[in-house]
C-alpha positions as CSV (number, residue, x, y, z in Angstrom):
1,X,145.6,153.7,169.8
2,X,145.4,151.5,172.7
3,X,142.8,148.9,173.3
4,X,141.2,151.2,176.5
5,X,141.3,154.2,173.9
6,X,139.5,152.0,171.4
7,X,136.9,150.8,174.0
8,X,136.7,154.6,175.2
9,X,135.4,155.9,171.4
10,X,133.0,153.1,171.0
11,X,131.3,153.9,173.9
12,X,131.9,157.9,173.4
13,X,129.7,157.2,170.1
14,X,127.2,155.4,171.8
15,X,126.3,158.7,174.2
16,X,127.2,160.9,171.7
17,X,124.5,159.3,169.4
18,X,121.6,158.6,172.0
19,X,122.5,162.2,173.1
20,X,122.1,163.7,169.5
21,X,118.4,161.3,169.1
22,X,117.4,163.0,172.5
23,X,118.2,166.6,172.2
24,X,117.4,167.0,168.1
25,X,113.6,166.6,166.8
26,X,115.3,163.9,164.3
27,X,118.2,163.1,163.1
28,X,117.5,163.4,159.5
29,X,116.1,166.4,159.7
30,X,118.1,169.5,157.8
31,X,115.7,172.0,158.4
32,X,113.4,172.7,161.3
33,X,110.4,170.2,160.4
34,X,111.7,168.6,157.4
35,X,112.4,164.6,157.8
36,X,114.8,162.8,155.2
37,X,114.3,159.1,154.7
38,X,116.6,156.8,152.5
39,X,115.0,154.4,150.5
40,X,116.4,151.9,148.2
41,X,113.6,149.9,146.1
42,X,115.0,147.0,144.0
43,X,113.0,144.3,141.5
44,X,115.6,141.3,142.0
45,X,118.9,143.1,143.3
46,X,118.5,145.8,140.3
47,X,117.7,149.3,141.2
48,X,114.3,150.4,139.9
49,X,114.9,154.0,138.9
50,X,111.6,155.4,137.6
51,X,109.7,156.1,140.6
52,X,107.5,159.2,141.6
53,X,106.4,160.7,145.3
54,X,102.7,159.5,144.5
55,X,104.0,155.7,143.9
56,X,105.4,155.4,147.8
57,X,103.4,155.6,150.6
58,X,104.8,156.3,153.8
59,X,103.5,156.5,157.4
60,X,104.7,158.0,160.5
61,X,103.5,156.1,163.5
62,X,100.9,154.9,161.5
63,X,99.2,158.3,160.0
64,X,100.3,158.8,156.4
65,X,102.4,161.3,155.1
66,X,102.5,164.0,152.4
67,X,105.5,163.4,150.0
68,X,108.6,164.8,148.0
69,X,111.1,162.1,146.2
70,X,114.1,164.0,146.0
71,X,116.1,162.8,143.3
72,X,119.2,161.5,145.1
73,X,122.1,163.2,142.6
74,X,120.9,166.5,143.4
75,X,122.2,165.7,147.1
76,X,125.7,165.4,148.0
77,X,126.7,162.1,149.9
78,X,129.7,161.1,152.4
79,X,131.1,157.8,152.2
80,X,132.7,156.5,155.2
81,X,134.9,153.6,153.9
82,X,135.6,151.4,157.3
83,X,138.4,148.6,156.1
84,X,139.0,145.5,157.7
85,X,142.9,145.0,158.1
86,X,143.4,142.2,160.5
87,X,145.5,139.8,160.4
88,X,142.9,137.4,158.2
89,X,143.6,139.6,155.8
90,X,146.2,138.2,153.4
91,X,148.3,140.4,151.4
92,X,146.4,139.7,147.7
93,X,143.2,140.7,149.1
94,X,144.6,144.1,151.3
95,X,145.9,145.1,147.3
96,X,142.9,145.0,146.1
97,X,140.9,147.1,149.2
98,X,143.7,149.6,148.1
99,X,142.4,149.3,144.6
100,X,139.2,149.6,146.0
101,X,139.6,152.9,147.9
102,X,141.3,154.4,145.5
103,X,138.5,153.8,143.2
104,X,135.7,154.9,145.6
105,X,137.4,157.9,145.6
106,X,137.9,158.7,142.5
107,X,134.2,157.3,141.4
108,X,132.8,160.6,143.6
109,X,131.9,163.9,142.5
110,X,133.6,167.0,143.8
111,X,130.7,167.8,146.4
112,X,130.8,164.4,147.8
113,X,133.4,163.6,150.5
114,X,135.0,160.7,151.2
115,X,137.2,159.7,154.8
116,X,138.8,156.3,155.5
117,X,138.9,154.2,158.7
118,X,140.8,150.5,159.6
119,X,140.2,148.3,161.9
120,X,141.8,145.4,163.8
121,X,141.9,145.2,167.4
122,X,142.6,149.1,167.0
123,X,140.8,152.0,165.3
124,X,143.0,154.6,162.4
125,X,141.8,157.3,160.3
126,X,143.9,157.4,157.6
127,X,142.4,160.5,156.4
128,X,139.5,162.3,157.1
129,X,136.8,163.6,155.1
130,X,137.8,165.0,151.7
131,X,136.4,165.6,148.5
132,X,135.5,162.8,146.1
133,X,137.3,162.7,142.7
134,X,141.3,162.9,143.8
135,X,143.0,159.4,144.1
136,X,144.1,158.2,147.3
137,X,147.5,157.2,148.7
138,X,147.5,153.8,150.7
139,X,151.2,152.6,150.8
140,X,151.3,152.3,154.7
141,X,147.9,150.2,155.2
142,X,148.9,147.3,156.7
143,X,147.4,144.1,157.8
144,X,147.6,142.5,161.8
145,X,146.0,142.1,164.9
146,X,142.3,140.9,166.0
147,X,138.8,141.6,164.4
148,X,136.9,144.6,166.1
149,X,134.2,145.5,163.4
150,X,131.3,146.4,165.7
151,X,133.5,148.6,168.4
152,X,134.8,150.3,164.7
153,X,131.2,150.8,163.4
154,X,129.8,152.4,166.3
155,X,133.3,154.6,166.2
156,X,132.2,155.9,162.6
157,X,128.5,156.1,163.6
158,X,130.4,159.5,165.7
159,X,130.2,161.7,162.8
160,X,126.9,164.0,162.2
161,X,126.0,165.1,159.1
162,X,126.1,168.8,157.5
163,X,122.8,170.4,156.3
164,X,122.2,168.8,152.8
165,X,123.8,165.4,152.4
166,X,123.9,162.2,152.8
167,X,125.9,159.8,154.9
168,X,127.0,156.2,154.2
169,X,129.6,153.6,155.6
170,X,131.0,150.7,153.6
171,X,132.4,148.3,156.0
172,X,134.2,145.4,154.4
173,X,135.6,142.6,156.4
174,X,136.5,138.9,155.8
175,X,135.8,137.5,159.5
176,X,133.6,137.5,162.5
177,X,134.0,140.0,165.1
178,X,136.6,138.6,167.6
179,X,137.4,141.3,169.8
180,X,134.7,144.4,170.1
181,X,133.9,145.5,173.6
182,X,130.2,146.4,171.9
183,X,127.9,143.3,170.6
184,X,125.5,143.6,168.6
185,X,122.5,144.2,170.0
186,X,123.7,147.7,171.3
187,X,125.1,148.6,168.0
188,X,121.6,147.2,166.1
189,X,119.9,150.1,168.4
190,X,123.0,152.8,167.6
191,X,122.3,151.7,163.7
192,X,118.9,152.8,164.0
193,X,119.0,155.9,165.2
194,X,122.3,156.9,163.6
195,X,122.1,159.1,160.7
196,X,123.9,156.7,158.4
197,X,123.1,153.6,156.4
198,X,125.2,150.6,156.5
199,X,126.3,148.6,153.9
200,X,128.9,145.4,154.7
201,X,130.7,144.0,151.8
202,X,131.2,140.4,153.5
203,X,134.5,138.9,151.4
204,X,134.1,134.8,151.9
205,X,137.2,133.0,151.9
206,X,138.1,130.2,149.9
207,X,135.9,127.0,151.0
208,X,133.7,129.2,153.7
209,X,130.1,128.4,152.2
210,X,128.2,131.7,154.1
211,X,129.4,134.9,156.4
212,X,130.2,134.3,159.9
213,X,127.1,135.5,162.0
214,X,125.6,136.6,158.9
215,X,122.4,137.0,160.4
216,X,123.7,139.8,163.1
217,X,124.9,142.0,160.2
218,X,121.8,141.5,158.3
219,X,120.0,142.8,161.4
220,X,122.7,145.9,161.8
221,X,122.6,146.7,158.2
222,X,118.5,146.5,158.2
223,X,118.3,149.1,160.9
224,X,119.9,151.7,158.9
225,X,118.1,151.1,156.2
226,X,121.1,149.2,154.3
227,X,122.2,145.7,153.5
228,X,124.6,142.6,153.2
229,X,126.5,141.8,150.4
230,X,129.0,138.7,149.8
231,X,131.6,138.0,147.3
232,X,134.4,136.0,146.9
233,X,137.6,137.4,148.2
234,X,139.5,136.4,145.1
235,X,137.1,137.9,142.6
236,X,137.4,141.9,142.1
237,X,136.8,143.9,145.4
238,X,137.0,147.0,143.8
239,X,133.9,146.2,141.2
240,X,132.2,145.4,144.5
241,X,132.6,148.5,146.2
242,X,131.4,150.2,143.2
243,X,127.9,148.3,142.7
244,X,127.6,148.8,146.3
245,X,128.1,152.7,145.8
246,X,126.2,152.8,142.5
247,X,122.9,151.1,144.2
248,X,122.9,153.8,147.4
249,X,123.4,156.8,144.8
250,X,120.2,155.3,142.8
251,X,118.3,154.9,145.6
252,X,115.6,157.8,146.8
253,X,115.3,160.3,149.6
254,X,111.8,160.7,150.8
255,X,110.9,164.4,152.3
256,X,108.0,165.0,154.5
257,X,107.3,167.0,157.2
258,X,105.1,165.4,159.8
259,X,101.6,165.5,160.6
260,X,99.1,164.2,162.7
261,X,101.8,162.9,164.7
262,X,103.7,164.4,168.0
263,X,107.2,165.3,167.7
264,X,108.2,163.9,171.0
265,X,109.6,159.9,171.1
266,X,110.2,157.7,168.6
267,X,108.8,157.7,164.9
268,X,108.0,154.4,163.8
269,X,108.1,154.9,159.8
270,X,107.2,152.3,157.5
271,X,107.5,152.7,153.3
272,X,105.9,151.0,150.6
273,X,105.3,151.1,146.4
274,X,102.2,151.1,145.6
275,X,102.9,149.3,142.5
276,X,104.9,146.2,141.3
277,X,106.6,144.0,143.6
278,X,109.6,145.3,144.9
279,X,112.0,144.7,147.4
280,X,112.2,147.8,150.1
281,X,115.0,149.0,152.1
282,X,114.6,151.8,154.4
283,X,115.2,152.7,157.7
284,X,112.9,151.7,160.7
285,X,112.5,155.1,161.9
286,X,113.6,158.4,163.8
287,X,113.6,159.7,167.2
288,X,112.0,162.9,167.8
């Protein structure tokens, strides 16, 4: 794919998305007043699975809501793994993304899917969606070229989601963005109205103390309701991907269907536990 195709899908994502937010009453909605919202709740990092529909309290533009926890292994989820395989990435670490992605695969269930994407200074599928639980054949990923993560993201951001499941994209990547047409301000607002939440597994390198622009992929991640999480590159990536899989499948869905609200413009949701003192992640909101 050449770099005008590359720059071409990026922004085809970004109309395709604000379209989608326009034209639909929500974007997590699977039925026709129904509103999905992820929510991860965590006492130091460590999921806290015991939680009911009375302990959460959520509001919709400031009314509160009626609500259903849905227990999140009775709904299917796709995983969009987005790899980062410029040329920072040294041969030792690109073995053990393809130990990773083979293990992401094989750690889902037969209705889960999973699809892998690259990036460099180009954008690859190497295959699309599929169902979780085969392993998967990596022998021609390769490492080379610049750093586009943010064009990349807002590429993967393109796919809707069926009735029914949901969506999440694991980005890993050892660098800064070097080379994306998008920044990340535009892809912050894509984030938050896409359908997915985004997690970054940040890989540091040997003698880098913190993640290059850490705080704009805290911001991205935040919108979508996910998060940031750094490791060394020379400890197990596989084991990473996995905590970061295990904590969005033990996270909850939150069902409601609105009221006292209009269903026009934007949806300004905010979630809370009513007891203990937790650490929240969910997304800002929805666009009606």
């Amino acid at each position: 794919m050449t770099r005008r195709a590359v720059i071409a899908a990026s922004l085809a994502a970004a109309w395709v998305i604000a379209a989608s937010a326009k034209q639909q009453q929500s974007v997590f909605k699977t039925g026709v007043d129904v509103v999905f919202i992820d929510v991860a709740v965590t006492n130091h990092r460590v999921p806290v699975r015991d939680l009911q529909s009375k302990d959460f309290v959520l509001t919709d533009n400031g009314v509160k809501q009626d609500l259903e926890a849905v227990s999140v292994e009775s709904m299917p989820v796709d995983v969009t793994l987005l790899v980062d395989v410029s040329g920072s990435v040294e041969s030792g670490v690109l073995q053990g993304l393809k130990r990773a992605v083979e293990d992401t695969s094989q750690a889902l269930g037969a209705r889960d899917r999973v699809r892998l994407l690259t990036f460099s200074h180009e954008i690859r599928q190497l295959f699309p969606y599929r169902a979780g639980g085969a392993a998967a054949s990596l022998g021609t990923l390769e490492a080379g070229g610049a750093t586009s993560i943010y064009d990349a993201l807002a590429a993967a951001m393109m796919q809707t989601r069926p009735s029914g499941t949901r969506q999440m994209i694991l980005v890993f990547t050892d660098g800064a963005d070097s080379r994306s047409f998008m920044d990340a301000p535009a892809l912050q607002q894509l984030a938050g109205i896409s359908e997915a939440v985004v997690h970054f597994a940040v890989g540091l390198r040997p003698g880098s103390a913190d993640v290059p622009h850490k705080s704009q992929l805290l911001d991205i991640a935040a919108a979508s309701g996910g998060d940031v999480t750094t490791f060394r590159v020379d400890n197990s990536i596989p084991s990473t991907f996995r905590d970061i899989l295990d904590r969005f499948r033990t996270s909850y869905v939150l069902r409601y269907t609105p009221q006292g609200v209009p269903r026009e413009g934007w949806h300004a949701v905010t979630v809370k536990v009513g007891k203990g003192n937790y650490e929240i992640r969910a997304k800002k909101g929805w666009q009606g």
